[in-house]
C-alpha positions in Angstrom: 87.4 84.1 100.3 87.0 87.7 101.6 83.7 89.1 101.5 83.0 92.6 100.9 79.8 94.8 101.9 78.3 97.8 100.5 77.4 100.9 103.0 75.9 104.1 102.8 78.5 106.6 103.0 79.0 110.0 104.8 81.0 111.8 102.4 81.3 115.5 101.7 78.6 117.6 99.6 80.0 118.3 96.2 80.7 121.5 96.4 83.2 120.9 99.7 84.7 117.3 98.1 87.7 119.8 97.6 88.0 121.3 101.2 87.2 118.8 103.5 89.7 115.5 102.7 92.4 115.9 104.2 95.8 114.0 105.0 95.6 111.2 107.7 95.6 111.6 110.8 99.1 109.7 111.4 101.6 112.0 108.9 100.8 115.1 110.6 101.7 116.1 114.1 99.3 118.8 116.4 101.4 121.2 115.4 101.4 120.9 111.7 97.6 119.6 111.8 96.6 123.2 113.8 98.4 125.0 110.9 96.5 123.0 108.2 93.2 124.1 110.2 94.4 127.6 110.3 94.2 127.9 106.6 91.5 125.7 106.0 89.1 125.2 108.6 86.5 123.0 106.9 89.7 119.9 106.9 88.2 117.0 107.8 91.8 117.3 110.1 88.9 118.9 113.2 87.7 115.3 113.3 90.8 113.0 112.9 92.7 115.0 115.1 91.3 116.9 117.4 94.0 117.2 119.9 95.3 119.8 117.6 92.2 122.4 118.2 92.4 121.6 122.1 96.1 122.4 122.8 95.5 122.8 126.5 94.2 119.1 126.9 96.1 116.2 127.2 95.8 114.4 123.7 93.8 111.2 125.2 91.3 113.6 127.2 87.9 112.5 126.8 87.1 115.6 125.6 89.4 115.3 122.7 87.4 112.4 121.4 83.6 114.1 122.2 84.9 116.8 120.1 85.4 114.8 117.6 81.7 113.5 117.3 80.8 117.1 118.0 82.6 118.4 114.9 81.7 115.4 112.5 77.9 115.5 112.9 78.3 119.5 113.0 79.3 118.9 109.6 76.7 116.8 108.5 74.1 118.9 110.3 75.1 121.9 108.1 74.7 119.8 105.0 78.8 119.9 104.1 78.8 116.1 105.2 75.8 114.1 103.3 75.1 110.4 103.7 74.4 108.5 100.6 70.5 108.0 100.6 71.5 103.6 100.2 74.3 101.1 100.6 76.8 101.0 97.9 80.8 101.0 96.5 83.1 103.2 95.7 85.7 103.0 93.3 88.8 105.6 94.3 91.2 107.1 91.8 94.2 108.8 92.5 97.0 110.0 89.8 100.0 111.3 91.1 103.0 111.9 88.5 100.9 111.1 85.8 100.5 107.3 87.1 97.3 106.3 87.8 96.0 104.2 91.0 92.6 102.7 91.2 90.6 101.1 94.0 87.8 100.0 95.3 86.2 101.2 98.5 84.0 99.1 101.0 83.7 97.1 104.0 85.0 93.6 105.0 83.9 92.1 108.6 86.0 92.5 111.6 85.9 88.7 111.8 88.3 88.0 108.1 90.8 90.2 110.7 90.7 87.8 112.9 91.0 84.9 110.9 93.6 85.8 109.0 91.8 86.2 105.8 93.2 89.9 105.8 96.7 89.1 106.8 99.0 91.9 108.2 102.8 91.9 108.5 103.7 94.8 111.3 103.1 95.1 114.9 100.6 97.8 116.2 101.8 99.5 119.1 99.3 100.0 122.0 99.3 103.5 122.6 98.3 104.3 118.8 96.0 101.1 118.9 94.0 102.7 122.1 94.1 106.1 120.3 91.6 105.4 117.3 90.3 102.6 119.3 88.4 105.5 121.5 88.0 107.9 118.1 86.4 105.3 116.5 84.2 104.4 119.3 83.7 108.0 120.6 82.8 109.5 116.9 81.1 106.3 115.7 82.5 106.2 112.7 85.6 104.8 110.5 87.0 108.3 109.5 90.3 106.7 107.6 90.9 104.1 105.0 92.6 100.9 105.3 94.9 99.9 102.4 94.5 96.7 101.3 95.9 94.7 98.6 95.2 91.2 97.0 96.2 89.1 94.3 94.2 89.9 91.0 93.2 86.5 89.6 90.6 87.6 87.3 91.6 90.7 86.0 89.5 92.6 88.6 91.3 95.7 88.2 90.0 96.1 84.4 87.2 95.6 86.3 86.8 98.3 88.2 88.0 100.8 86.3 85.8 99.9 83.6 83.2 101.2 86.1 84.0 104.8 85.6 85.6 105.0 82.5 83.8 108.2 81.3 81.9 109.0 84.3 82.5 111.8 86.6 83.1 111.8 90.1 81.0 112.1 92.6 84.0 113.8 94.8 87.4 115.5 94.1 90.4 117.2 95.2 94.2 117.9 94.2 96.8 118.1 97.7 99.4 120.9 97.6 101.6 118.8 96.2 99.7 118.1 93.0 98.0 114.9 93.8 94.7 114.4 92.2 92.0 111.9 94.6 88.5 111.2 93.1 85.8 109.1 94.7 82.9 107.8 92.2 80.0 106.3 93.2 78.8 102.5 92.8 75.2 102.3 93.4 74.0 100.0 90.3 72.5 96.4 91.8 74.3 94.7 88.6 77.6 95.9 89.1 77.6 95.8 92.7 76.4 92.2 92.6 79.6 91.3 90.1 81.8 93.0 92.4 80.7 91.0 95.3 81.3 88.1 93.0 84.5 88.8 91.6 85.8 89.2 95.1 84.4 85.7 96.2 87.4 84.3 94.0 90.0 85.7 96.2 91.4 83.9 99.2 92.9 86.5 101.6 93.9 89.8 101.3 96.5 92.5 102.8 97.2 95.7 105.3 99.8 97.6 103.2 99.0 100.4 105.4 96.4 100.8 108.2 97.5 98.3 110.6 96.4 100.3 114.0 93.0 101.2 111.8 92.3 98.1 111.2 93.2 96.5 114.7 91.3 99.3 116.3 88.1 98.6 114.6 88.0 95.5 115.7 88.5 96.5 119.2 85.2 98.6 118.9 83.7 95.6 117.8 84.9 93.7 120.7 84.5 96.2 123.2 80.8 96.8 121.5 79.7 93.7 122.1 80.8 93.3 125.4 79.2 96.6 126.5 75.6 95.4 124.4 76.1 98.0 121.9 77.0 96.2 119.1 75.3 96.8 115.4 75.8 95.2 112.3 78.2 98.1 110.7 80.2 98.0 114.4 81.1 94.4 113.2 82.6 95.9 109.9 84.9 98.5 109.0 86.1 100.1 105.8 88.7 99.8 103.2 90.2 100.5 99.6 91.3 97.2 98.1 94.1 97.5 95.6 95.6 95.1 93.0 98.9 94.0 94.5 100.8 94.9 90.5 99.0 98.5 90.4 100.3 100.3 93.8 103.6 102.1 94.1 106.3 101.1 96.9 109.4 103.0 98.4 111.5 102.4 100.6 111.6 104.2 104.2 114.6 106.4 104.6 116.4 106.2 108.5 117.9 109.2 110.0 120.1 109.0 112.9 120.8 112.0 115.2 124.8 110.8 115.5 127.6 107.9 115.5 127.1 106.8 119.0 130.9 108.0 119.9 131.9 107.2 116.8 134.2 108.9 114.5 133.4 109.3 110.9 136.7 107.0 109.8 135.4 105.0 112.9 132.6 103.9 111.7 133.3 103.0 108.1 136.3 101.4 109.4 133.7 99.2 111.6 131.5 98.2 108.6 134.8 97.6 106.3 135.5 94.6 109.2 131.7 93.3 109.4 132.1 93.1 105.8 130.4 95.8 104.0 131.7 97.1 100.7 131.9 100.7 100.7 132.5 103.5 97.8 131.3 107.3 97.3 128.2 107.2 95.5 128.4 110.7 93.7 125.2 112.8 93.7 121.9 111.4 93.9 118.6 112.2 91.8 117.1 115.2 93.3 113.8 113.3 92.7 114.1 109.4 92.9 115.9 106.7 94.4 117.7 104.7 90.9 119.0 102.0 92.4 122.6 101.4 91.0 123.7 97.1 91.0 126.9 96.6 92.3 127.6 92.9 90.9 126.5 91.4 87.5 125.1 88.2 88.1 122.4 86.5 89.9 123.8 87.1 93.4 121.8 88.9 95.7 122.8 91.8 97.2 122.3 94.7 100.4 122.5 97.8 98.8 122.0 100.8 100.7 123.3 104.5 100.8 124.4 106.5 103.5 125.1 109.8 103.8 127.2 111.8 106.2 129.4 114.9 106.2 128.2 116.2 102.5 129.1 113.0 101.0 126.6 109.6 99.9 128.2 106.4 100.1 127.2 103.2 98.5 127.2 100.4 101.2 126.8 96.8 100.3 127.1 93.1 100.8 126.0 89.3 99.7 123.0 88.5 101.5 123.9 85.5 103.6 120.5 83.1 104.0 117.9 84.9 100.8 115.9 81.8 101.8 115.3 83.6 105.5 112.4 86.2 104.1 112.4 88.5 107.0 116.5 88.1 108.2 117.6 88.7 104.7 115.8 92.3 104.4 117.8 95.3 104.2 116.0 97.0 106.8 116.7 93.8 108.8 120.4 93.5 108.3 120.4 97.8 108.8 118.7 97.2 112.5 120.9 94.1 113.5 124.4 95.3 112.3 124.5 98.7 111.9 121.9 100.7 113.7 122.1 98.0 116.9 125.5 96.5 116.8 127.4 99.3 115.8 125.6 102.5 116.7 123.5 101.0 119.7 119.9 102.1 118.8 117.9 98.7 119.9 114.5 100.1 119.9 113.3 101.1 116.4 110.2 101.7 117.5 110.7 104.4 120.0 114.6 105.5 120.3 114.8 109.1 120.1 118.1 109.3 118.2 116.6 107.4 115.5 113.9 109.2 112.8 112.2 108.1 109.6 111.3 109.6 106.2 109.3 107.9 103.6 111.0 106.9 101.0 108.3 108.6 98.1 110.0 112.1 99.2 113.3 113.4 97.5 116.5 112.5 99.0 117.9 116.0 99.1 115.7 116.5 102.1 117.7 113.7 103.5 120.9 115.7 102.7 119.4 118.9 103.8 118.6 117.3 107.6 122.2 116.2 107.8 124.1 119.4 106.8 122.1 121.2 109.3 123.7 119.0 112.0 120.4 117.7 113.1 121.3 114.8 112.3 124.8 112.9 111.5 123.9 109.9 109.3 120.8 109.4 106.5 120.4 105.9 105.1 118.6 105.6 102.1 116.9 102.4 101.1 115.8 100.1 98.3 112.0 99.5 98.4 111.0 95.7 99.1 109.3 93.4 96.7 105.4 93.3 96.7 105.4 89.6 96.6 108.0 89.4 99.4 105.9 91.6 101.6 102.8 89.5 101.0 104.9 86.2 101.4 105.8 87.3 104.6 102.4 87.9 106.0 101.3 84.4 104.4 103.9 83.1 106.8 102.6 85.4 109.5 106.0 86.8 109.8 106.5 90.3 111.4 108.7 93.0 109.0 110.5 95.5 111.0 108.8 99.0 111.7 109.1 101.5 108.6 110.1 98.7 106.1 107.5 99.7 103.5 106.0 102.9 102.0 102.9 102.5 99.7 100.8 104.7 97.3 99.2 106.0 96.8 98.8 108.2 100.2 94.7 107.7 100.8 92.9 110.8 102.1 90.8 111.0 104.9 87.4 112.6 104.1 86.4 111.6 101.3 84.6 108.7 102.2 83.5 107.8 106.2 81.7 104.8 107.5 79.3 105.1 110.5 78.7 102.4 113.0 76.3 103.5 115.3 
């Protein structure tokens, strides 16, 4: 089962719950964080990256990460930040295009990481591992969610939300881009109790999105308890469990900055002789990625759109093995064939010609990127199933970077757990 703890949060003072949350860390770069500090500078951005108030320092100075303590416990000093006078939950509620999201905040030991009760399926890479290793350990605190999600045998969700059906939250804020994020309060012995037990029913659960979060706070731990400072709430760290069937998932658009030497007619010619069907596509929805079938039938299929020179083309093919889980992904067959074997990008992870844009965003920023002649090709692509994303981590199977986008999009802020 996976157990989950209460603690007493550090969250902000009502009256700046809509100031200080801010987006995480990892969507913004220095640049675009300094701006977002610029024009607010209570964003809780001064303490999850601080490299973007020190310009002149290299990112991983230690004085990047001692000004992240300094700026957190400025802010509870002053009385923006307030910790909760005793251990709780938190249920957190997001609506976003009049769809609903509700989950449930607290901690699980570092330990159901390591035994694969919370299962994971991407790689972390070490230099963003490292990174929030030393933020976490330098501020002393877990100052961003991890997204988990589990299987809801008991109706858990009803749950849950029955908890603040007609109450008002303790914290709240709407993003720019309309998004509404509210944090309430669990503090009852009763329902805390039947939370705990509810939660005793599920076997594992799983990193949609947090993967260097979570792997980082167990380095503290680790590293904690070799140095002989380790404390109970060092040996935990904090998350927002989700039902698996109430979360949204995209797909994770690629851009590539050109054909490798290719020729337009090249390359289409080379995916007509690997076997890929290929048609114009028309416009796409300004908005949302409609998937459009290509075959009646039961037979699956790749489906994927690219777009290059003002045109979107549908691309597709049978899947060859749909018994291979992680082989007979899209984004699998895109990085073995296409991206590698045609275009030779073999490093998804770090090959400069090759970018990424969630898949939640519209595609006529896709189109916009590629008629500026930043970049020559866009690939649009189908979002994977929930199930098959959880069956892969069951099988401790690794997906390829950027195969999955979830929401909601979890704000940092709002809710902070201290280990010291």
């Amino acid at each position: 089962m996976v157990q989950i703890y209460r603690f007493a949060a550090v969250r902000p003072e009502r009256r700046y719950s809509g100031d200080i949350p801010s987006v995480p860390y990892d969507v913004v770069t220095a640049e675009e964080a300094r701006e977002c500090i610029e024009k607010n500078p209570l964003s809780f951005l001064r303490v999850s990256r601080p490299d973007a108030e020190l310009p002149d320092l290299p990112p991983h100075d230690d004085r990047v990460y001692e000004r992240a303590r300094e700026v957190f416990y400025g802010l509870l000093a002053d009385g923006r930040l307030q910790r909760d006078p005793e251990p709780g939950m938190y249920v957190y509620r997001a609506v976003q295009d009049g769809e609903e999201f509700v989950g449930l905040v607290c901690c699980v030991a570092t330990e159901e990481y390591e035994n694969r009760r919370i299962r994971r399926h991407e790689l972390t890479r070490y230099d963003k591992e490292e990174d929030r290793t030393r933020h976490i350990d330098a501020v002393g605190a877990n100052t961003g969610l991890v997204f988990l999600l589990y299987r809801d045998p008991d109706d858990i969700y009803t749950a849950i939300h029955s908890l603040i059906d007609g109450a008002e939250p303790d914290g709240s804020t709407t993003t720019v881009s309309g998004v509404l994020h509210q944090v309430y309060r669990i503090a009852d012995e009763a329902a805390l109790s039947h939370l705990e037990g509810l939660f005793a029913t599920v076997p594992e659960a799983y990193i949609a999105d947090g993967h260097h979060r979570a792997k980082s706070a167990v380095n503290v731990a680790e590293r904690r308890r070799e140095e002989g400072r380790f404390t109970e709430e060092a040996g935990r760290f904090m998350v927002v469990l989700f039902a698996r069937d109430h979360v949204r998932i995209h797909g994770y658009s690629r851009l590539v900055t050109d054909l490798g030497g290719l020729t337009l007619p090249g390359f289409i010619d080379a995916l007509l002789r690997a076997g890929w069907s290929i048609r114009p596509h028309g416009k796409v929805d300004a908005s949302e990625y409609q998937v459009r079938p290509l075959a009646t039938g039961d037979e699956p299929l790749h489906v994927m759109h690219f777009y290059m020179q003002g045109t979107w083309y549908e691309v597709s093919r049978p899947v060859d093995n749909p018994a291979d889980l992680i082989g007979s992904l899209d984004v699998s067959v895109l990085q073995k064939e296409v991206l590698e074997g045609m275009l030779g990008i073999t490093d998804p992870r770090g090959d400069p010609r090759l970018h990424y844009m969630g898949g939640a965003k519209p595609l006529t920023g896709l189109e916009r990127l590629v008629d500026s002649g930043e970049y020559a090709l866009a690939v649009a692509m189908q979002p994977v199933d929930v199930e098959t994303v959880l069956a892969i981590a069951d099988a401790d199977g690794v997906m390829p970077p950027k195969s999955t986008w979830f929401e909601p999009k979890l704000l940092s802020g709002l809710v902070v757990h201290t280990i010291d």
